[in-house]
VEXMIDO-857497 format. One record per residue (C-alpha): residue in three letters; z, x negated, y negated. Coordinates in steps of 0.2 Angstrom, whole numbers, plus 2048, in hexadecimal, padded with zeros to 3 digits. Layout:
  res    w    u    v
  ala    Z    X    Y
...
END
This chain:
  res    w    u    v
  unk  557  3F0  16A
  unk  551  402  16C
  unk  554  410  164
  unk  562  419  16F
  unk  56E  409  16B
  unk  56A  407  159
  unk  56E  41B  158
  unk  57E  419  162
  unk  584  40B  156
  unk  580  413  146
  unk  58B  424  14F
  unk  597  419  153
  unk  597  410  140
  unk  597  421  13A
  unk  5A7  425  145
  unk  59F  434  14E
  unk  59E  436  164
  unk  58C  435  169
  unk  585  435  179
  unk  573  435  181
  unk  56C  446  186
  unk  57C  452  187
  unk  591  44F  184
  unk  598  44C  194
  unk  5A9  450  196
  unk  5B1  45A  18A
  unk  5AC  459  179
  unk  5B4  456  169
  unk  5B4  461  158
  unk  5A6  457  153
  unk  598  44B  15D
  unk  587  445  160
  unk  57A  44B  16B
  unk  56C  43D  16C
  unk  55C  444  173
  unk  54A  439  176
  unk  53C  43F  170
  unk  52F  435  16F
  unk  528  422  173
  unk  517  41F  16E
  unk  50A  410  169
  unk  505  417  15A
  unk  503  409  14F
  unk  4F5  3FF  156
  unk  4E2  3FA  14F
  unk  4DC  3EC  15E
  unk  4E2  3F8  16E
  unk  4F0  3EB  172
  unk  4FF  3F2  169
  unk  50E  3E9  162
  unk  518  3F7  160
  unk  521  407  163
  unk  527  416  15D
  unk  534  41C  161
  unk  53D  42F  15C
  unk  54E  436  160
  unk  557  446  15B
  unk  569  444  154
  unk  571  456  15A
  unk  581  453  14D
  unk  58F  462  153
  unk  59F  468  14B
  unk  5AA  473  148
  unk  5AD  470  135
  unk  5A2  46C  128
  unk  593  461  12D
  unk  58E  45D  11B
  unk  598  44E  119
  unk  593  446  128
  unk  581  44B  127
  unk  580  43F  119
  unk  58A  432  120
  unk  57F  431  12E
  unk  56D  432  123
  unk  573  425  118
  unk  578  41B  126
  unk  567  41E  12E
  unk  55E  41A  11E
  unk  567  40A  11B
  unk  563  404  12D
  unk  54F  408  128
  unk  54D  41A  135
  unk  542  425  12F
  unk  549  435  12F
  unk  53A  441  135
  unk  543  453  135
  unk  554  459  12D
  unk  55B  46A  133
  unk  567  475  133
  unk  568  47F  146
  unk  574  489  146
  unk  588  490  147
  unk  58B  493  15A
  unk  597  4A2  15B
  unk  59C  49E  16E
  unk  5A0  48B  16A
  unk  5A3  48C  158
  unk  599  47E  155
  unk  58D  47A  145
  unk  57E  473  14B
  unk  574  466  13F
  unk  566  45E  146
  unk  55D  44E  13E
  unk  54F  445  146
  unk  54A  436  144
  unk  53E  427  148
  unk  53F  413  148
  unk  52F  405  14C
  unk  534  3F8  158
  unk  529  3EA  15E
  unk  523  3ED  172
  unk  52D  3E2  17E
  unk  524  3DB  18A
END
């Protein structure tokens, strides 16, 4: 597994759009920007590690209220063991009229070979 599937599917479970790095096409009133942000071999004592870190940004915008679906998407994070690293709220984009909530967030897996 890595992170971008395990995100799409919790997007998906959660009923919302999402795509990798930007929404092609044209976008709905409300959607998912996944954006990468990190790997790295943190975790390690013997210089051989086991595992990764990995981090993404969930970029959630909408035109109606996100609060709802903010917490959908935490608890669904939660309950599928992500930490959540950052939580914020962006911005209203007057030429869009998008809300823009971003949460961050950051899952071990073990390094495939």
């Amino acid at each position: 597994m890595s992170l971008l599937s395990d995100l799409q599917t919790i997007a998906k479970s959660c009923g919302v759009p999402a795509e990798t790095g930007v929404f092609s096409g044209k976008a709905p009133d409300t959607y998912l920007v996944i954006t990468p942000l990190s790997d790295s071999l943190e975790l390690h004592a013997d210089n051989a590690p086991g595992c990764e870190t990995q981090e993404a940004r969930l970029s959630l915008f909408t035109k109606g209220s996100y609060t709802k679906l903010k917490n959908a998407l935490v608890r669904a994070l939660l309950g599928a063991d992500f930490y959540i690293t950052d939580r914020r709220y962006i911005g209203f984009e007057t030429e869009t009229g998008y809300h823009h909530y971003a949460i961050d967030v950051a899952q071990i897996y073990e390094l495939e070979e």
